[in-house]
N, C-alpha and C positions, 0 to 999 in steps of 0.2 A: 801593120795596122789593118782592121778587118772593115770590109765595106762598110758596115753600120755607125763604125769610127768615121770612116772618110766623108761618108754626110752628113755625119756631126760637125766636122768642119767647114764642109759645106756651107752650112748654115750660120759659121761665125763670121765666115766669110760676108754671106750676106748681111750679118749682124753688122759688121761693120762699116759697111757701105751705108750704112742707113746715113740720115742729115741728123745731123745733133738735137736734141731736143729741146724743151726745156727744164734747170736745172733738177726741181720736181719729179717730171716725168722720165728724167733720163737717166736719174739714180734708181727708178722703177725698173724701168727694161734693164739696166744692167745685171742688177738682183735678181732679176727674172732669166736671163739667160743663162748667170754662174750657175741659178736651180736646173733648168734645163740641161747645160751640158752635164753635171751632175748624175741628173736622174738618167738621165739618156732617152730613147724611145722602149716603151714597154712593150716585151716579149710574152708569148703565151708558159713560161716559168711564174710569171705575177699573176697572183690570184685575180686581180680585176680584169685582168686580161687572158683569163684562163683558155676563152674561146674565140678572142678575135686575134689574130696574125695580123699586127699591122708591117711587114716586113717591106709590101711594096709600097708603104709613104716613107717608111726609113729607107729606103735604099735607090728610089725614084730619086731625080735632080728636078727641083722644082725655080720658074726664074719669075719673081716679082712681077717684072714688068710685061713676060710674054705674052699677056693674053690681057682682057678687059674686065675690069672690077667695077663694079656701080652699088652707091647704096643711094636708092630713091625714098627717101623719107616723105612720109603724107602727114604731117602734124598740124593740129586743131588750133584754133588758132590762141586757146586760153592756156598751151603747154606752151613750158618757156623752154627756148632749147641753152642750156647753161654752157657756161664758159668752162673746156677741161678742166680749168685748175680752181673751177669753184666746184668740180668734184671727183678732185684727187681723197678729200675726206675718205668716200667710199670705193674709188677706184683698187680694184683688187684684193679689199678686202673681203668683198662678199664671198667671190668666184676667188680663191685661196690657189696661190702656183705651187702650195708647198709639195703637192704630192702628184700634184696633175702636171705632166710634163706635156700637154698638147696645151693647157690654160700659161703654162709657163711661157711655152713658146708664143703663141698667141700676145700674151704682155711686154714680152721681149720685142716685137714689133707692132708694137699700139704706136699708129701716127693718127691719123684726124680718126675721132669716133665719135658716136653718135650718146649724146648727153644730154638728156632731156628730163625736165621734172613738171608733177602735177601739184596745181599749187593746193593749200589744204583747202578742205572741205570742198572742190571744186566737185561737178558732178558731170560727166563730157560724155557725150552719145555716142558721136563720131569717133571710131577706130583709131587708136596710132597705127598707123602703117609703115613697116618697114622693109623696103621692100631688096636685099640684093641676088645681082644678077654677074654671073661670070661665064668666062670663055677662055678655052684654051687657043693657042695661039699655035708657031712652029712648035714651041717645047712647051711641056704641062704650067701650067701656072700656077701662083700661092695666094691666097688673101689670109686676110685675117680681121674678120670683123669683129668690133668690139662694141657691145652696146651696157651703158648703165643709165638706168630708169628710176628716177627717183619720186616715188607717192607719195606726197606728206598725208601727214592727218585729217582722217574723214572722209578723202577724196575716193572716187567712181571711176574708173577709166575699164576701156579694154586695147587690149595689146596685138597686134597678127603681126608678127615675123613670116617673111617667105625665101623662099632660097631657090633658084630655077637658074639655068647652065645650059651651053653648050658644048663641044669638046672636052679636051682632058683637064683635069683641072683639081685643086686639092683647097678643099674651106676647111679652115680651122677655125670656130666662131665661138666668141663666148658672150654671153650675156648676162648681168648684174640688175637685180629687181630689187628696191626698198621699198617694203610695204607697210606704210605707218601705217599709227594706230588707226583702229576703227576706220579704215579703210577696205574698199573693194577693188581687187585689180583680177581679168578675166585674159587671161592670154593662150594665143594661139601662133601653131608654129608650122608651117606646113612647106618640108621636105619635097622637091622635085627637080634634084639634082641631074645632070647628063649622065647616063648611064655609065661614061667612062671615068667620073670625077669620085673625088675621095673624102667623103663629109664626117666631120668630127666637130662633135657641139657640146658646149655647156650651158645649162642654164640653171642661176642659182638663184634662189629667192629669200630675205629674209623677210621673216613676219610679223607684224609686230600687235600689239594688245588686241583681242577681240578684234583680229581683222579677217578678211576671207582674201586667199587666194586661192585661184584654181589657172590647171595649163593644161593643154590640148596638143598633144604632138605629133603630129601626123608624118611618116615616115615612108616618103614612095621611091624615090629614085636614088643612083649614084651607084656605082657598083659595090663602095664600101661604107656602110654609115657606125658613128657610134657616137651616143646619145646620153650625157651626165645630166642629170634632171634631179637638183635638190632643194629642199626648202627647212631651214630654220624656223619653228614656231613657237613666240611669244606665249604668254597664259591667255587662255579662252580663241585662242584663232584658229582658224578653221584652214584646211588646203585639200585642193581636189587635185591627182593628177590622172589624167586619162592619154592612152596612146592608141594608136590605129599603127599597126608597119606590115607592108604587104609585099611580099619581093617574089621574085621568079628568076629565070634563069639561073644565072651565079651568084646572083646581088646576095650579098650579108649585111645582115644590119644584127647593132647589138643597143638594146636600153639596157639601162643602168639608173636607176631611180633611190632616190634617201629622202627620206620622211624624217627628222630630227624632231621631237616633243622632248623640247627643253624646258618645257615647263606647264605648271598644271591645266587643266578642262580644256584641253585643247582634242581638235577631234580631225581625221585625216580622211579621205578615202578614194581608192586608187583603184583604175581598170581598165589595164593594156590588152589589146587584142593584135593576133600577130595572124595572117594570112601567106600561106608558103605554097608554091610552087615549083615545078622544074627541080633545078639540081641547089634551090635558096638552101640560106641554114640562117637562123637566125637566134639574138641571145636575150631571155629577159633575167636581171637579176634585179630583183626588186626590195629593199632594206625598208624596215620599221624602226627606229632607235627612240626607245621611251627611256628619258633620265630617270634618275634615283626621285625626284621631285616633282618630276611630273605627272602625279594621281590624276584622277580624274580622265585620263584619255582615253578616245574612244576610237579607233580604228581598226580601216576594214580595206585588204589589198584583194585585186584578182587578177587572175593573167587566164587569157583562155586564147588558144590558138586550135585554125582550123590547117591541115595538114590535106595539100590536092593531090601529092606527087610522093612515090615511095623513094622518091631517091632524095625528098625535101629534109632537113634538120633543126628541128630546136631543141637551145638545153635554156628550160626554165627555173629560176630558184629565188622564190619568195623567202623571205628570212624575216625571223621576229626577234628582236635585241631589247628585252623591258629588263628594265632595273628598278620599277617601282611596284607596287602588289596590290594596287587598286587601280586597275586598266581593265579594258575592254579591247582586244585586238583580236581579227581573224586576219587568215592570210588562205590561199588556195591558188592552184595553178591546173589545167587542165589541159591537154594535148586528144585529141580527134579528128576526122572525117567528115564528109557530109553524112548525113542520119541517113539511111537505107529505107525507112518506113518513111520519112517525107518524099525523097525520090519517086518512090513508089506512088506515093498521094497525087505527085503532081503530074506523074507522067501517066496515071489511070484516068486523070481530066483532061488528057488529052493534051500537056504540055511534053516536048519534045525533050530527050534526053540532055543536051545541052544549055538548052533553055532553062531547063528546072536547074540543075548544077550551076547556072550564072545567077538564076533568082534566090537558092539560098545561098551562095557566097555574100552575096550583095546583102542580104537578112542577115550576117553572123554582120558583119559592120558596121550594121545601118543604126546598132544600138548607143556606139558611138558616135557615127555621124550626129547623128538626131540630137546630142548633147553640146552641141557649135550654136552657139546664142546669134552669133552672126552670117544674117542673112544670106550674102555676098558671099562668104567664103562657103558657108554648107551646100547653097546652089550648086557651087563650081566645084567642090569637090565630091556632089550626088551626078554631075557630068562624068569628072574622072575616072569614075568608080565603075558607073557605067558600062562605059568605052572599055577602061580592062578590065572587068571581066567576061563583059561579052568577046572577047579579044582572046582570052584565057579559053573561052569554052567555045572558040570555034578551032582549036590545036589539036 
């Protein structure tokens, strides 16, 4: 039996240990785990996985209970928080185990999660907030956060997920978004994992008639991140995704992003920015998928990364998939340096070498910061941003 075998067992191990559930949700996780042992953990032989190695989450021993899990929810007080089994309806259907063996696993050990809905036409100012925090203990720890959000018709909300660590530690998170119709949902996600910990997310959205969604993914800590970000669109809805990932040293982080226009005048538009340093490598694959009936779409991706360190790596790969012949798509990807004639600008004014290299890192970012609707989180993360890279440009 080969190690990757034996932590497979591992885990049924654990699987089995769990407390029984209910009838429902326990014929869920079962299903979930046969796919899981199944699929197994992906290897860089899988095309999705061409460029992440996840060998040290298959082969680590992770234990439930070593370390401290918290999900601190901040909810408004006009969101109802629903009864699981009044949305087993949606549960796992959105975010699908069939092919994701980290979503698999994740549903295989769904115990209390976070189940919340907007009621229609509701209009809410105040942030959902959700906030979890983990800690490794003597041995690495496991979570597995599950959250499904459900937006009837008409309604207004915005979303901020966060994720912040100490020690060793492995998050497996998935997330489940329904976005009726003629609704607006604006969400945000912001990655600040322990540098020793191992972050694996999904976030899936579907969308439903003439509605807007948009997601913000901010990607700064953990040593290994990898990031499924996809949305379903209805006829005439709109979705924006935007990502920030900035890594150094060793840290990898990999987005992975799917645009689905399942159907007609729907319009998309997408633009990750990636920030590398040190010995980082990082991966964007960013998909467009326009069905055969889907006319009228108008979509536009971009991926632009700034590259500090010659020993830094990205491999970028925007892809456009139309199967219909009255579309509008662009797609583009860009890899560079700081500009040599701005250096120059700023260190002829009398700005110090270092100094001008932290002002324009902080400018290639700032074009996404500036696109965070909420106050509170763009503040706190125009501090972060800050600190490293002034941090970065005094090495």
């Amino acid at each position: 039996m080969t190690a990757v075998a034996e932590r497979t067992g591992e885990w049924l191990a654990a699987f089995t240990r769990q407390s029984p559930a209910a009838p429902w949700l326990q014929d869920l996780r079962d299903a979930a785990f046969e796919r899981f042992a199944s699929l197994g953990f992906p290897t860089t032989h899988d095309e999705e996985w061409r460029f992440t190695n996840v060998s040290r989450i298959a082969r680590a021993t992770f234990e439930s209970g070593a370390g401290a899990f918290a999900c601190q929810p901040a909810v408004p007080p006009v969101v109802e928080i629903i009864r699981p089994e009044d949305g087993a309806l949606y549960l796992a259907r959105i975010a699908s185990f069939d092919r994701n063996p980290f979503v698999a696993l994740n549903t295989a050990f769904i115990g209390d999660f976070v189940c919340l809905g907007v009621p229609k036409g509701a209009v809410i100012a105040e942030p959902i907030r959700l906030e979890f925090l983990s800690s490794g203990g003597s041995q690495p720890a496991v979570s597995h956060p599950r959250v499904l959000i459900l937006v009837a018709d008409g309604a207004h909300c915005t979303i901020v997920e966060s994720y912040v660590g100490g020690g060793s530690y492995f998050t497996n998170a998935v997330t489940e978004i329904v976005v009726g119709d003629r609704a607006v949902v604006d969400h945000y996600k912001l990655q600040r994992e322990s540098p020793e910990a191992f972050h694996v997310a999904t976030l899936q959205a579907r969308v439903g008639r003439s509605a807007s969604f948009s997601t913000h993914n901010i990607s700064l800590g953990a040593a290994l991140t990898r990031n499924d970000v996809g949305a379903v669109l209805s006829e005439g809805a709109e979705a924006t995704l935007n990502g920030l990932y900035i890594a150094g040293g060793s840290q990898h982080i990999d987005n992975h992003t799917v645009i689905d226009h399942a159907k007609p005048h729907g319009a998309s538009r997408e633009l990750y920015k990636g920030i590398l340093d040190g010995k980082a490598s990082a991966v964007f694959n960013g998909r467009i998928v326009v069905r055969k009936d889907a006319q009228k779409t108008d979509s536009k991706q971009t991926n632009k990364n700034l590259v500090l360190s010659g020993d830094a790596v990205i491999d970028t790969k925007p892809e456009l998939q139309i199967l219909a012949d009255d579309v509008r798509c662009t797609h583009g990807a860009t890899i560079g340096q700081l500009d040599a004639e701005a250096l120059f600008y700023l260190r002829s004014r009398g700005v110090g070498a270092r100094e001008a290299r932290s002002l324009l890192t902080y400018a290639f970012a700032q074009d996404v910061v500036d696109r965070i609707k909420v106050n509170a989180l763009r503040d706190s993360l125009e501090r972060v941003l800050f600190e490293k890279f002034h941090e970065h440009a005094d090495r």
